[in-house]
C-alpha positions in Angstrom: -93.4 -126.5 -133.8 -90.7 -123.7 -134.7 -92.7 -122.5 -136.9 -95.8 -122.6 -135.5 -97.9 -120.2 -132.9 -100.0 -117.6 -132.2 -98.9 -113.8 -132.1 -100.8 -111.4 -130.3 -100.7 -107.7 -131.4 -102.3 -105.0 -133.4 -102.6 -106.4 -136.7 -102.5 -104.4 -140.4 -103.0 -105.9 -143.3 -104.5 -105.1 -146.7 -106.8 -107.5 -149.4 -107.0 -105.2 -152.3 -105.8 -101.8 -152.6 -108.9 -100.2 -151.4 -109.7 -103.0 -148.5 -107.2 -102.8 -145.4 -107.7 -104.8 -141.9 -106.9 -103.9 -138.7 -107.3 -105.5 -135.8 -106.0 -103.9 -132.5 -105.3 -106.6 -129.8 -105.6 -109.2 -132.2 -104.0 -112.7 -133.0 -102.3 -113.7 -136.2 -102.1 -117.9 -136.0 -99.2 -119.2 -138.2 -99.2 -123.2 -138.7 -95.7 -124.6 -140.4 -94.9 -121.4 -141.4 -98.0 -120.6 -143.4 -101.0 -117.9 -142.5 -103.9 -119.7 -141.0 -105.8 -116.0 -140.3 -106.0 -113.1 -138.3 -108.8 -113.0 -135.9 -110.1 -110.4 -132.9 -110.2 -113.3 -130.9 -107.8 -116.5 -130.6 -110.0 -119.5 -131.5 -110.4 -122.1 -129.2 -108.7 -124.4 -131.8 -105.4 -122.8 -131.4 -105.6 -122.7 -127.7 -102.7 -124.7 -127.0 -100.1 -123.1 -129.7 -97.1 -121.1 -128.6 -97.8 -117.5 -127.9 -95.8 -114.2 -129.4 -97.0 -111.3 -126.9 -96.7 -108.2 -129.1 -99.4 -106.4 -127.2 -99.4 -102.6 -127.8 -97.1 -103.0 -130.7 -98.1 -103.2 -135.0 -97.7 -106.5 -136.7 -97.6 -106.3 -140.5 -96.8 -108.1 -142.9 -93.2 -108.1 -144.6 -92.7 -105.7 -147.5 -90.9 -106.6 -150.8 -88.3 -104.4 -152.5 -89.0 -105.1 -156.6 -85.5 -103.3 -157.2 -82.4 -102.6 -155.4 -78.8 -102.2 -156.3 -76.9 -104.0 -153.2 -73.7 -102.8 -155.2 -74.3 -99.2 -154.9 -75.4 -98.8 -151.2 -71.9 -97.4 -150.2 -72.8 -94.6 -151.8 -76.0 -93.8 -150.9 -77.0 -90.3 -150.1 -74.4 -88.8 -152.4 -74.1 -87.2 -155.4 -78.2 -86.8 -155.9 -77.6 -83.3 -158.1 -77.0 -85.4 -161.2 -78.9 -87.0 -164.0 -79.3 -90.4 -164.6 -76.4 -91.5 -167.5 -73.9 -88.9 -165.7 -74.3 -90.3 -162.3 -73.8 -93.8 -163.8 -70.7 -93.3 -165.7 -69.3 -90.5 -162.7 -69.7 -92.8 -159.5 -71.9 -95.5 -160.0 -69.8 -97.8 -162.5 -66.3 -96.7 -160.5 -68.1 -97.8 -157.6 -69.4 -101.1 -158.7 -66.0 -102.2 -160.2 -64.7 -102.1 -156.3 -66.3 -105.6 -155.9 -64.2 -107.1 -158.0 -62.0 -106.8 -155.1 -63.6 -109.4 -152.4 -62.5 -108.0 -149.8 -64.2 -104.8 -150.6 -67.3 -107.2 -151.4 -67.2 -108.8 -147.9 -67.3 -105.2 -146.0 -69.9 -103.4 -148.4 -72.3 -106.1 -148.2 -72.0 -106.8 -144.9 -73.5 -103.6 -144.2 -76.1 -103.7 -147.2 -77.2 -106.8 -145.5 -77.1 -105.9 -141.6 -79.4 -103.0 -142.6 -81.9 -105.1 -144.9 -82.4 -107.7 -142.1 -83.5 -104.9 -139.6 -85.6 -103.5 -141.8 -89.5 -103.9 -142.6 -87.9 -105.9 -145.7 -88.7 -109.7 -146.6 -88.1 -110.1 -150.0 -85.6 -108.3 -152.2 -85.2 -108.6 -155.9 -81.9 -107.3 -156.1 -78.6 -106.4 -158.6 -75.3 -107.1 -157.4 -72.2 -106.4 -159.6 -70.9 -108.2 -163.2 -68.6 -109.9 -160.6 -69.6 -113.6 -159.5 -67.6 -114.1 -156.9 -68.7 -111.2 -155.0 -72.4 -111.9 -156.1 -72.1 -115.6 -154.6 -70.8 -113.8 -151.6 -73.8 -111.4 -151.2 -76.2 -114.9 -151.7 -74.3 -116.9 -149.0 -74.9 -113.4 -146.4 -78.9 -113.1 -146.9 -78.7 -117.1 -146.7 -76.9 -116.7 -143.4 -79.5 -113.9 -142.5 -82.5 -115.8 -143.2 -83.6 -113.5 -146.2 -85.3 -115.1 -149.5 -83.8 -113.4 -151.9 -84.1 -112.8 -155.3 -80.0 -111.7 -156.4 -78.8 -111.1 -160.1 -75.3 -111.2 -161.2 -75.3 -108.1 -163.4 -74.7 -108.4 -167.3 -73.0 -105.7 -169.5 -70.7 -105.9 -172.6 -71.4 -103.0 -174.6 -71.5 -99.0 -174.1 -69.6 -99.3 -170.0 -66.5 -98.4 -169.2 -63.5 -101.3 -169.6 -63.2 -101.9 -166.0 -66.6 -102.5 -166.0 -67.5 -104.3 -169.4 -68.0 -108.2 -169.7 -66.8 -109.8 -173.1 -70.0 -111.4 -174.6 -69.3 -114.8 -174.1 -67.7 -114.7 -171.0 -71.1 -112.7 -169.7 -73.2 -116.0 -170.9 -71.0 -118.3 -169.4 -70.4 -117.1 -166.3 -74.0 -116.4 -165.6 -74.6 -120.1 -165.9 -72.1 -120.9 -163.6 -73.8 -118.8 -161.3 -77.1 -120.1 -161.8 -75.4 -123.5 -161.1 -74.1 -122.3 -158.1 -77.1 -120.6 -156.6 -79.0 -123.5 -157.2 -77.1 -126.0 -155.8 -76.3 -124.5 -152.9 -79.1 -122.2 -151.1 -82.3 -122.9 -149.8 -83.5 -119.2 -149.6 -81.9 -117.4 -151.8 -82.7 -117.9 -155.8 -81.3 -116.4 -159.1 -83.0 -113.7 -161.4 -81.5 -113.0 -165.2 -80.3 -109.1 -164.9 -79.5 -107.3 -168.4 -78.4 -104.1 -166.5 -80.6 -102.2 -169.3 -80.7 -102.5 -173.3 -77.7 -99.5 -173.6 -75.4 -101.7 -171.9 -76.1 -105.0 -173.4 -75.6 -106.4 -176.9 -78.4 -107.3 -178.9 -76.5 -111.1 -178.9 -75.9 -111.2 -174.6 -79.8 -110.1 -174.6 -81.1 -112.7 -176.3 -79.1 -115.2 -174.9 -80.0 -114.2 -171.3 -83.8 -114.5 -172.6 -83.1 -118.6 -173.7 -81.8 -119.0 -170.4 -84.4 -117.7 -168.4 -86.9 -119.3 -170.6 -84.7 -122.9 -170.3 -84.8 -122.8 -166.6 -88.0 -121.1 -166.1 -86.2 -117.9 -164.1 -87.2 -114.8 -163.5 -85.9 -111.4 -165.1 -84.9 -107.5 -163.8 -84.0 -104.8 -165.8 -84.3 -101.3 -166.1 -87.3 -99.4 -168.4 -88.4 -96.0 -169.3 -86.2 -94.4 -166.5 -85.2 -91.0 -167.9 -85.7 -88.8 -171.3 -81.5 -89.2 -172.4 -82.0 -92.8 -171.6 -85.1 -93.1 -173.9 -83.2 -91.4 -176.9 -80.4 -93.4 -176.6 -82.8 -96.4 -176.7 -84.0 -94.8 -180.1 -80.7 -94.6 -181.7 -79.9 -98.2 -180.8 -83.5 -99.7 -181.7 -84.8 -97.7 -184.6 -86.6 -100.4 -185.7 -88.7 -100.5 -182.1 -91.7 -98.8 -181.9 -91.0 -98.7 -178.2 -88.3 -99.0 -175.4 -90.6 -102.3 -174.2 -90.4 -102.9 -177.8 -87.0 -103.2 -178.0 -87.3 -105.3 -175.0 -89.9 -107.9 -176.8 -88.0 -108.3 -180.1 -85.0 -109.5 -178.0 -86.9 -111.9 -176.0 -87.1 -110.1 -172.5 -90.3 -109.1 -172.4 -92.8 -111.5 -169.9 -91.4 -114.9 -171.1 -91.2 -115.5 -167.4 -91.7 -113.3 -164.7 -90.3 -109.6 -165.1 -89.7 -106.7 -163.2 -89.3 -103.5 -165.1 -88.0 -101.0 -162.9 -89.6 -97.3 -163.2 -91.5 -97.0 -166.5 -91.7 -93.1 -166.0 -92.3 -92.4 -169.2 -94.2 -95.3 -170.2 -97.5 -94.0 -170.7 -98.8 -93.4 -174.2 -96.1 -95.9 -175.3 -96.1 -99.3 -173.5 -99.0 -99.0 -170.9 -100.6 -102.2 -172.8 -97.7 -103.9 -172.8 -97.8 -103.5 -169.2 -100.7 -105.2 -168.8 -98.7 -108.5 -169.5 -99.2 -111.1 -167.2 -95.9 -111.7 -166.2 -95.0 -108.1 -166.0 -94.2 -106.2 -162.5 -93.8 -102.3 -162.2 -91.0 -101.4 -159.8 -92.5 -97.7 -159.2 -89.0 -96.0 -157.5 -90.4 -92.4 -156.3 -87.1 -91.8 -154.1 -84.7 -92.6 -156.8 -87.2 -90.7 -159.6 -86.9 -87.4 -157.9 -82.7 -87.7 -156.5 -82.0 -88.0 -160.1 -84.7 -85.6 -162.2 -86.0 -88.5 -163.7 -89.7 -88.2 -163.6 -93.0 -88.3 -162.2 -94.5 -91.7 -162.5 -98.5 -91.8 -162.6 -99.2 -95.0 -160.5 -102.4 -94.3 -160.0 -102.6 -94.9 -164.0 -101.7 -98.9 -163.4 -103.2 -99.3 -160.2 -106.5 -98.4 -161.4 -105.9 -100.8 -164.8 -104.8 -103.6 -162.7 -101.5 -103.4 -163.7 -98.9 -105.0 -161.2 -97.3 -102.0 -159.7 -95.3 -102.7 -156.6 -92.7 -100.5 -155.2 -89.0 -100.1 -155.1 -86.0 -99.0 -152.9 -83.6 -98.2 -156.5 -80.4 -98.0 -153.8 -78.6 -95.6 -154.7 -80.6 -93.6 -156.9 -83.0 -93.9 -153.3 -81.3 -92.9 -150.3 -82.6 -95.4 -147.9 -84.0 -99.4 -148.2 -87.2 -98.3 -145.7 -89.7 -99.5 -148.0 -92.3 -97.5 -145.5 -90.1 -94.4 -147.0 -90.9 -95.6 -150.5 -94.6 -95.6 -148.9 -94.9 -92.4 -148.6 -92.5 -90.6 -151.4 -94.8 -92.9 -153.6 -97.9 -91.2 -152.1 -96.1 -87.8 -152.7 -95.2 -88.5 -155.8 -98.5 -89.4 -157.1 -100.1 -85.9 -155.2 -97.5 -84.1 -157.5 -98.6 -85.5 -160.5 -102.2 -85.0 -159.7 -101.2 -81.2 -159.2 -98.5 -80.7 -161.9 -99.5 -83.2 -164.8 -102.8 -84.5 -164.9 -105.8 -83.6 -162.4 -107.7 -86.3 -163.3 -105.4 -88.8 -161.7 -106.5 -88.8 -158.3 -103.7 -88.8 -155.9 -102.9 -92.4 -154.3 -103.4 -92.9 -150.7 -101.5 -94.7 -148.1 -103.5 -98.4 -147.5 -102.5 -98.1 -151.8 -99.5 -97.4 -151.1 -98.8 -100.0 -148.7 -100.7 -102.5 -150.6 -98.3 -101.9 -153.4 -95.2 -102.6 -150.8 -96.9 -105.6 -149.5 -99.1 -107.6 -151.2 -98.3 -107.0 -155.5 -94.4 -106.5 -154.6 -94.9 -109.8 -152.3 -96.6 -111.6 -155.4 -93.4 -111.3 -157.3 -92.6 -114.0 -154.3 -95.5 -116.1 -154.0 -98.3 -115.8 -151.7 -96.2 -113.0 -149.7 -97.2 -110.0 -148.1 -100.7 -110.5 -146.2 -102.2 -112.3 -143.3 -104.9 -113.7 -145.5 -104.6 -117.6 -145.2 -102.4 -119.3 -146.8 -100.0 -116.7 -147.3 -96.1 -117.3 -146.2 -96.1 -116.0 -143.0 -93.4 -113.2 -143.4 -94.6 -110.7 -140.2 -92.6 -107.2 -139.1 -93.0 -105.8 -135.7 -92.9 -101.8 -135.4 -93.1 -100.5 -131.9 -94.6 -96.6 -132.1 -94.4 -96.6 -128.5 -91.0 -94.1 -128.8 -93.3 -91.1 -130.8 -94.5 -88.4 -128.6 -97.8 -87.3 -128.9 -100.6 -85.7 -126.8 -102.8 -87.2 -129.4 -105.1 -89.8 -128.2 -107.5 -92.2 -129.8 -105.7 -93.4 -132.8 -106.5 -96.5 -134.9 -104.0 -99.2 -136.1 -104.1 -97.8 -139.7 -103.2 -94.2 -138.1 -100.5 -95.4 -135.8 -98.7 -97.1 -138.8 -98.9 -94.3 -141.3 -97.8 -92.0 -138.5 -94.8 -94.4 -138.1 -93.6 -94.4 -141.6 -94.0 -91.3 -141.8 -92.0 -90.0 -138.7 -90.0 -93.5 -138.0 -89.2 -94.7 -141.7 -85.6 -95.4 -141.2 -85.8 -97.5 -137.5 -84.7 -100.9 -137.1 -87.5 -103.1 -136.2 -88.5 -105.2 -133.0 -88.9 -108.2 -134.1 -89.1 -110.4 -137.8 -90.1 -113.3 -139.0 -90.0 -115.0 -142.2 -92.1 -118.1 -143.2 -92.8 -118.3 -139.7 -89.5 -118.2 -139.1 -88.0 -115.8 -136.5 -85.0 -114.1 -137.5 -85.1 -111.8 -134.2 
């Protein structure tokens, strides 16, 4: 019966990106870990299940990060007046070579995972390092935390620095013996194939890493149409792609399984078709697009197109894993792009914006991030009750954009994952 009760709150939730719920002084019934509904009033049914008083505070579902760099959170908040190649080569790839220390490994991600369990986070997809041992050690924390994860060891053996460039075969094989590892030994936590990006891996690791996630039926995380020096370095090392996403395709990597490419900026006009692949998640990063000069991104472009756009934390191009912070950068993104780029591409609103965190990032997952039935019941508890305000009246929908908006970055009360509470 762990697993198993009623919680009483005031319940958010979206169906579609234009169709939110809320339900204030509501119940949300979980059975076995699983969504049964949410419903104004408890059903006479479910009388006799376990109670979780939440009264007065917002239950929501758990957000999903589609792309975050665990191995660059020590260094978040720094160094955001560069470009995207120069920040990589000045103090990411120094700092990611740390880990192959493990000691180093255990403090860093100690912290990276302390904050992503108090945080309105479920589901990660995330890059670690080239280094396994470190990677296994991130795996065996978010097991320990309760966190169903999604964690890459990172491949590179071309165009990085030497203390931070794999030899080809040694890349292949020791990402199977991760694989191996991560399979035999957690519950929670899963591996995804993670070409860094197509710069920094040979045409040979590439498709190798494709057989392998099409052998074991694995997911895939990579990096596309980030920045403009990025895209003509792409060029010189593709000529014979029509596209960066083409480049991707003719080595294998594009939608074989399921895929997140992370940021398509400059996508449009190029590879939105391509986009449209069924097995093909948008990690839109608004945080880490602005730090770095990257871009605009038009999400309302593959919302409207039905296009899987979720959203991402990109740590440490993004300062911060809030995913309510990539909320509302993502709707502030899209208002500059409606003002600057393209008026016809109306602005995204917040229920979009959160449906985007929620429900499309969660369906990288599964049936993750809603209260609809059947989903896995991965719930977040925000209390608003610290914001002052002489404001009276508000719905649920207010209260919780007024929260990410003004209390982004607080650790929250109470989560559960697959019915599970963690806290």
């Amino acid at each position: 019966m762990e697993r198993t009760f009623a919680a009483r709150g005031d319940i958010y939730y979206t169906s579609s990106p234009s169709c939110s719920l809320s339900i204030e002084d509501g119940w949300l019934v979980v059975v076995d870990g699983k969504v049964e509904g949410a419903f104004r009033h408890l059903p006479e049914r479910y009388s006799n299940l376990p109670v979780k008083d939440f009264s007065g505070k917002l239950v929501i579902p758990g957000l999903s990060d589609l792309h975050v760099h665990a191995g660059q959170y020590q260094f978040r908040g720094l160094w955001m007046d560069e470009e995207l190649i120069q920040w990589l080569n000045t103090h990411t790839f120094p700092e990611e070579a740390k880990y192959r220390d493990e000691g180093y490994a255990d403090r860093a991600y100690d912290i990276f995972v302390d904050d992503l369990l108090h945080s309105t986070t479920t589901r990660a997809s995330i890059f670690a390092t080239i280094h396994p041992a470190a990677t296994l050690m991130l795996c065996r924390k978010l097991e320990k935390a309760g966190l169903p994860c999604l964690v890459g060891k990172v491949n590179m053996d071309r165009n990085s620095p030497d203390f931070l460039c794999e030899d080809t075969k040694e890349s292949i094989d020791s990402t199977l013996e991760y694989i191996e590892e991560v399979e035999s030994s957690f519950r929670l936590v899963r591996p995804v194939i993670t070409p860094r990006f197509i710069p920094s891996c040979t045409d040979e690791l590439s498709r190798a890493l494709s057989s392998i996630a099409n052998e074991r039926g694995l997911p895939v995380q990579t990096h596309l149409s980030e920045n403009l020096s990025e895209l003509e370095w792409v060029k010189e090392l593709c000529p014979e792609s029509t596209s960066y996403a083409d480049a991707y395709r003719r080595l294998g990597l594009w939608g074989g399984t399921r895929t997140v490419m992370a940021h398509c900026v400059y996508s449009l006009g190029h590879e939105e078709d391509m986009l449209e692949d069924a097995n093909i998640w948008i990690a839109h990063c608004p945080d880490s697009n602005t730090n770095l000069s990257s871009g605009l991104m038009c999400a309302r472009y593959y919302l409207d197109r039905g296009c899987r756009i979720g959203l991402g934390s990109d740590v440490a191009g993004g300062t911060t894993l809030s995913m309510l912070r990539a909320i509302t950068d993502a709707v502030k993104v899209s208002k500059m792009y409606w003002r600057h780029v393209d008026q016809s591409m109306k602005p995204i609103c917040f229920r979009e914006a959160f449906h985007m965190a929620s429900v499309i990032s969660g369906s990288f997952f599964g049936r993750v991030g809603s209260f609809e039935e059947g989903c896995d019941a991965d719930i977040v508890v925000l209390d608003d009750s610290s914001i002052p305000t002489t404001v009276e009246g508000l719905g649920v929908e207010e209260r919780l954009e007024r929260y990410a908006y003004l209390r982004p970055h607080a650790p929250v009360a109470h989560k559960a994952v697959q019915g599970r509470w963690l806290f």
